[in-house]
C-alpha positions as CSV (number, residue, x, y, z in Angstrom):
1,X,-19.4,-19.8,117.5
2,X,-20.6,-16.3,115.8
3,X,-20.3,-13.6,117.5
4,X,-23.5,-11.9,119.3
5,X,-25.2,-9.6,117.8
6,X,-27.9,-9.1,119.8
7,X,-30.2,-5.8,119.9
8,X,-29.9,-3.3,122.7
9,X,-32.3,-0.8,123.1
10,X,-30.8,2.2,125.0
11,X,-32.8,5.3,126.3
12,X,-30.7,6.4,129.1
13,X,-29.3,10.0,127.6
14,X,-27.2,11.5,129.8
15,X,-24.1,13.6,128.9
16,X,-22.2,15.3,125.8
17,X,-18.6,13.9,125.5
18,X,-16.8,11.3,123.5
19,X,-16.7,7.7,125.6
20,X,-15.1,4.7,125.5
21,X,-16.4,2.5,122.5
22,X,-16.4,-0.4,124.5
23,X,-17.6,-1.3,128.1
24,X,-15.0,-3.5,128.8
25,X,-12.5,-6.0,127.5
26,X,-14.6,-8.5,126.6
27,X,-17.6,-6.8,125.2
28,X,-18.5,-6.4,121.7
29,X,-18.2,-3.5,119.9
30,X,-21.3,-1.8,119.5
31,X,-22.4,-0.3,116.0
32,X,-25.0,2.2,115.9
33,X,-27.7,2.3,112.9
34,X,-29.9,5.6,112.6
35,X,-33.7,4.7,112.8
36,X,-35.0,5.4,109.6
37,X,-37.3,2.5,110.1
38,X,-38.5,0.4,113.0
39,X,-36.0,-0.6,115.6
40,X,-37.4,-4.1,114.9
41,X,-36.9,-3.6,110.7
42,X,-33.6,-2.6,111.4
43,X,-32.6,-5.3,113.8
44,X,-33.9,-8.0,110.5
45,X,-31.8,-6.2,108.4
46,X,-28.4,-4.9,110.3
47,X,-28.1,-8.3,112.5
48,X,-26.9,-10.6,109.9
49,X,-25.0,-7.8,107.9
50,X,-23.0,-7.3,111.9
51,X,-22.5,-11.1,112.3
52,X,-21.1,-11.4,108.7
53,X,-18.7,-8.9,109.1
54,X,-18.1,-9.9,112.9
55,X,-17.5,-13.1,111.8
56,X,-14.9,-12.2,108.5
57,X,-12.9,-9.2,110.0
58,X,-12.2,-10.6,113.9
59,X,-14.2,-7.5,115.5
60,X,-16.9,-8.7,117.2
61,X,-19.7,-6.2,116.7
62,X,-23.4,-5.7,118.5
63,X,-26.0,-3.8,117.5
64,X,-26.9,-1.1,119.5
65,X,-30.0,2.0,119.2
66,X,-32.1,4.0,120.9
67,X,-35.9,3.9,120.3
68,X,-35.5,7.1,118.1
69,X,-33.8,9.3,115.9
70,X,-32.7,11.6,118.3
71,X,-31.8,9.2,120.8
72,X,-29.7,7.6,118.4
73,X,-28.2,10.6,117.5
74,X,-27.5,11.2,121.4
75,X,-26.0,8.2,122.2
76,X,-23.6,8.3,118.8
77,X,-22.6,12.2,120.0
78,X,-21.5,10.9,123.4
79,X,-19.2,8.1,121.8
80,X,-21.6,5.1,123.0
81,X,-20.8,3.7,119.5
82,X,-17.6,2.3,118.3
83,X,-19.3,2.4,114.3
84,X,-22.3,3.9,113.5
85,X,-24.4,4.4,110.5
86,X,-25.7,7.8,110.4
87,X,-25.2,11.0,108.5
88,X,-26.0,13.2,111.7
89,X,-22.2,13.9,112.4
90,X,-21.7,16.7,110.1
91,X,-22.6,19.8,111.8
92,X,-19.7,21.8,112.4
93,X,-19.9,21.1,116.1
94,X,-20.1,17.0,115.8
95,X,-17.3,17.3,113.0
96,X,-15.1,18.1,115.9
97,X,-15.6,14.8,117.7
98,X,-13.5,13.3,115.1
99,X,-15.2,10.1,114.0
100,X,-14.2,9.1,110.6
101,X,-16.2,8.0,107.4
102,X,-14.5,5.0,106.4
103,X,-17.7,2.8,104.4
104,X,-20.8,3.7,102.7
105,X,-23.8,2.4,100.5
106,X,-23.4,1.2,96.9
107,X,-26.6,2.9,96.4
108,X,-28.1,6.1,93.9
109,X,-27.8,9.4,95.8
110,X,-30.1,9.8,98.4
111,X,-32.3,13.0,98.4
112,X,-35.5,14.9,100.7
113,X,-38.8,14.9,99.0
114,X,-41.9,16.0,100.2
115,X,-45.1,14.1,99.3
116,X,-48.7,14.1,99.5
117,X,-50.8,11.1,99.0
118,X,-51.8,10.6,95.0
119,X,-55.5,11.9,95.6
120,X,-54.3,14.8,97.4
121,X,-55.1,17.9,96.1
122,X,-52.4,20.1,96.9
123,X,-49.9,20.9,94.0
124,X,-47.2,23.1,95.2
125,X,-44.9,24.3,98.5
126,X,-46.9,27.3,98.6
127,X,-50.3,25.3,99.5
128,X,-48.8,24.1,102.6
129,X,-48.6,26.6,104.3
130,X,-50.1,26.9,107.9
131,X,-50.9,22.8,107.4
132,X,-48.8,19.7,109.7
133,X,-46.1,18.5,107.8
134,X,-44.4,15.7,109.2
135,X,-40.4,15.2,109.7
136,X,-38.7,11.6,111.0
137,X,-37.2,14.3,113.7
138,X,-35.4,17.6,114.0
139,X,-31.5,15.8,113.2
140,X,-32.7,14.0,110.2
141,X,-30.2,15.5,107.0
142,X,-32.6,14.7,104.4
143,X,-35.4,14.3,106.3
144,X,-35.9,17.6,108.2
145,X,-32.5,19.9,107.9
146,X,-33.2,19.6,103.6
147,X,-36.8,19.7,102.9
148,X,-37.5,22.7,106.1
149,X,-34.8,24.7,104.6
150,X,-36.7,24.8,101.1
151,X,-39.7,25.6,103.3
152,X,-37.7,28.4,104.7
153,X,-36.5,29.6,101.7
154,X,-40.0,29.4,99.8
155,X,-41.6,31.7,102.9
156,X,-43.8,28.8,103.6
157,X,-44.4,27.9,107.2
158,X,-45.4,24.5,108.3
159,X,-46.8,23.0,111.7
160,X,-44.0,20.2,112.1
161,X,-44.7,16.1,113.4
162,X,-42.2,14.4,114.3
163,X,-42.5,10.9,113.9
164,X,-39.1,9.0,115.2
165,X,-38.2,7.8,112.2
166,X,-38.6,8.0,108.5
167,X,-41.7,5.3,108.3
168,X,-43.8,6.6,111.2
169,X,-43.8,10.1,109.0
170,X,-45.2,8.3,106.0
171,X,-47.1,6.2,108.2
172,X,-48.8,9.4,109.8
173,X,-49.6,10.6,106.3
174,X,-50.6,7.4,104.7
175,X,-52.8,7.6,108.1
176,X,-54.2,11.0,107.0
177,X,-52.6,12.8,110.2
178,X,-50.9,15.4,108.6
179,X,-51.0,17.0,105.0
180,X,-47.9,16.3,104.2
181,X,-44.5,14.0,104.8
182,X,-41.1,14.8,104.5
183,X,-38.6,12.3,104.1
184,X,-35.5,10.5,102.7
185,X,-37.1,10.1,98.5
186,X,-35.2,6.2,98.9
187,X,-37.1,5.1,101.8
188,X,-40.1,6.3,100.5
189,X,-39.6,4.8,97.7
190,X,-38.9,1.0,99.1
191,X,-41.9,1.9,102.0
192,X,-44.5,2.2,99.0
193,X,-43.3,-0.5,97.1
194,X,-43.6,-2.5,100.2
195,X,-47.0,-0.7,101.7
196,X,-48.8,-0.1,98.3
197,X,-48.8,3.5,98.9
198,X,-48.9,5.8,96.3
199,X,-48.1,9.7,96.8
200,X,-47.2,12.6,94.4
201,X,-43.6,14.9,95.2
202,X,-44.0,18.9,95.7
203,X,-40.8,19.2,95.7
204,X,-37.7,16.9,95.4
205,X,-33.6,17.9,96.6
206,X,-30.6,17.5,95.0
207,X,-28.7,14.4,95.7
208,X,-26.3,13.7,98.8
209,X,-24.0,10.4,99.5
210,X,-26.4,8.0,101.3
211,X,-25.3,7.2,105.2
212,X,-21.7,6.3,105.9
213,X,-20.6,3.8,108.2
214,X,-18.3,5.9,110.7
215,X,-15.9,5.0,113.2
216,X,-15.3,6.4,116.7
217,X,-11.4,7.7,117.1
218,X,-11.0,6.0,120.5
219,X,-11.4,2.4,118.2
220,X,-7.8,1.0,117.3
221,X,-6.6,1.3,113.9
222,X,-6.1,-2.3,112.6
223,X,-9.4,-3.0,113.9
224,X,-11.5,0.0,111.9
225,X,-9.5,-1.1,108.8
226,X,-10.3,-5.1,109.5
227,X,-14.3,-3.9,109.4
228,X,-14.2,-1.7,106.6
229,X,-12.4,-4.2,104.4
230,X,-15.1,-7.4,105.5
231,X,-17.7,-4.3,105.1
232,X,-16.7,-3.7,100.9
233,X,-16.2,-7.1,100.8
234,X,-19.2,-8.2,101.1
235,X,-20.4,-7.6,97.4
236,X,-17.6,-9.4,96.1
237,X,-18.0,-12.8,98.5
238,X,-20.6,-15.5,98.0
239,X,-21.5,-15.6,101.8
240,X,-21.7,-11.5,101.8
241,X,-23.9,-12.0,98.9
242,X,-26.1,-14.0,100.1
243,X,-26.7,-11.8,103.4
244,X,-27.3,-8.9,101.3
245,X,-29.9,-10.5,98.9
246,X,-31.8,-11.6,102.5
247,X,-32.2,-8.3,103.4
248,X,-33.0,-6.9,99.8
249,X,-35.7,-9.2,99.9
250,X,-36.8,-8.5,103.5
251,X,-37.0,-4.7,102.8
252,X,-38.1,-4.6,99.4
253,X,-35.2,-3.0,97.5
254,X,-34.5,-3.5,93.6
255,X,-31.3,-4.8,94.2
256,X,-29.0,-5.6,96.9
257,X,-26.9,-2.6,99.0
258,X,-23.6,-3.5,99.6
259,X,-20.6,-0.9,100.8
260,X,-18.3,0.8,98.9
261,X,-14.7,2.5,100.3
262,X,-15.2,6.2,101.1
263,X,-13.8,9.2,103.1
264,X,-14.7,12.1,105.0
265,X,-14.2,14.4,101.8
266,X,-17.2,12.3,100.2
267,X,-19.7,14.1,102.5
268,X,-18.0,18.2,102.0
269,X,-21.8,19.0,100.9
270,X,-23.2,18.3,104.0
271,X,-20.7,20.5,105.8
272,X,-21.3,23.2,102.9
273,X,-24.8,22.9,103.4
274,X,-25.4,23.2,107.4
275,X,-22.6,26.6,107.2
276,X,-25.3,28.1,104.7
277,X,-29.0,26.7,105.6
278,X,-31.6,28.9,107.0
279,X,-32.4,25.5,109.5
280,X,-30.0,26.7,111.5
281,X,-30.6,30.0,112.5
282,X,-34.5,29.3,113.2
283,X,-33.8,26.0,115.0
284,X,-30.4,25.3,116.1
C-alpha cells in the first residue's frame, strides 16, 4: 500500500522553537514545500514526487503547508517539518536552528526580476518610484529580500503588495493592480509560458542555488540519508522519471527538475547576502 501523502493545510501559528518532526510513532513525516504557487499547484506537483520517494527510501512522508508564505515559513521555524523545501532558513538567526541542506533542484540558477507587463511604459527602477510594487511576501529570498534591496540601494521607494505567493504577485499585475511585480525570474518564466503573459524586466539579479530540500536535526540519521538518496535518484530511475515528466508537464517547465546532492556550503551567498543587505535594517 503507498504511503499517504495527503495535503494538510495548517494556520494555527503559535510559538518559536524547534519541535518534534513527528506527532507520534506512527505518523508520517511531514515535508514542508514554500508556496511559490497555489497550495493546490503544489499539492499536483509535490504529492507524487513524496509518494515516490516515500515509497523507495522507507520514510513515509506527508505533505504539509500553510496557506502562505509566511505561514509556511512559521511553521518550518518552529520545527513542524521533518524536510522542507524552502530557502527561508538562512538568516543568521534561523541558521542556528540547525536544519541541514542535504538535496536541491537540477535546475539553472534561480534569480529576482522585476517586471512590468510588455505594453507598460515604464523603463527603468527609477520610474517606480512612489508606485505599488508587489512581493509574494516579506521572507521570500528572491522574491522580496533581493529585488527590495536593489530598490534600496537605487533610492527608489515602493508601496509594497504582498500577494502570498509568487503567482498571486504576477497575478495582481497581469490583473493591473499594481505597477509592478517582483518575483523568482524561473517562476515567472514557467507562469507566462503557462498564462500567455508577456512582461518586460527592469531589472534582473545575479543567480542563487534554487530551493534546497532541508532536514530538521531532531530527524534520525539513516532516515535523512534514505530520502536524500530516493530524492537524487529519481533522475536516474525509470519510475522517478516518469513522476518528474508528470509534473514538468503539469507545470509547464522545458524539462523535467529532478534533485541533485548538495550541502549547506552551496547556499554561503545567501548568508553573505542577508549580513550585508540594506533589507535588513529597514525591515527586519
Amino acid at each position: 500500500m503507498l504511503f499517504g501523502t495527503r495535503l494538510v493545510i495548517l494556520a494555527l501559528l503559535v510559538g518559536l522553537s524547534i519541535a518534534p518532526a513527528r506527532a507520534d510513532h506512527g505518523a508520517p513525516y511531514h515535508f514542508g514545500v514554500l508556496n511559490q504557487r497555489s497550495v493546490a499547484l503544489t499539492a499536483q506537483y509535490w504529492n507524487p514526487i513524496l509518494e515516490y520517494v516515500s515509497n523507495k527510501s522507507g520514510v513515509p512522508l506527508a505533505l504539509k503547508m500553510g496557506k502562505t508564505a509566511v505561514e509556511t515559513t512559521e511553521m518550518t521555524v518552529r520545527g513542524e517539518f521533518a524536510f522542507a523545501y524552502t530557502n527561508h532558513l538562512f538568516t543568521p538567526e534561523r541558521v542556528r536552528l540547525g536544519y541541514r541542506v542535504i538535496a536541491r533542484g537540477d535546475a539553472a540558477p534561480i534569480r529576482a526580476t522585476i517586471i512590468v507587463p510588455q505594453e507598460s511604459s515604464l523603463q527603468s527602477l527609477k520610474e517606480l518610484d512612489g508606485k505599488m510594487v508587489a512581493f509574494p511576501s516579506r521572507e521570500a529570498f528572491v522574491g522580496y529580500w533581493v529585488p527590495m534591496d536593489a530598490l534600496l540601494k537605487a533610492n527608489v521607494k515602493v508601496k509594497p503588495s504582498f500577494a502570498g505567493n509568487q503567482e498571486g504577485a504576477m497575478g495582481q499585475l497581469q490583473a493591473g493592480i499594481v505597477a509592478a511585480a517582483a518575483v523568482n525570474a524561473q517562476v515567472l518564466e514557467n507562469y507566462a509560458r503557462r498564462e500567455g503573459f508577456t512582461y518586460r524586466a527592469l531589472w534582473t539579479s545575479d543567480g542563487y542555488h534554487g530551493l534546497p530540500v532541508i532536514a530538521n536535526p531532531t530527524v534520525p540519521v539513516e532516515k535523512v540519508e534514505a530520502v536524500r538518496k530516493a530524492l537524487i535518484g529519481m533522475s536516474a530511475d525509470p519510475e522517478g522519471q516518469r513522476v518528474l515528466r508528470a509534473g514538468a508537464e503539469l507545470l509547464k517547465l522545458k524539462k523535467p527538475v529532478g534533485f541533485l546532492r548538495a550541502g549547506d556550503e552551496d547556499y554561503a551567498n545567501y548568508r553573505r547576502f542577508y549580513q550585508t543587505t540594506l533589507v535588513k535594517a529597514e525591515h527586519k
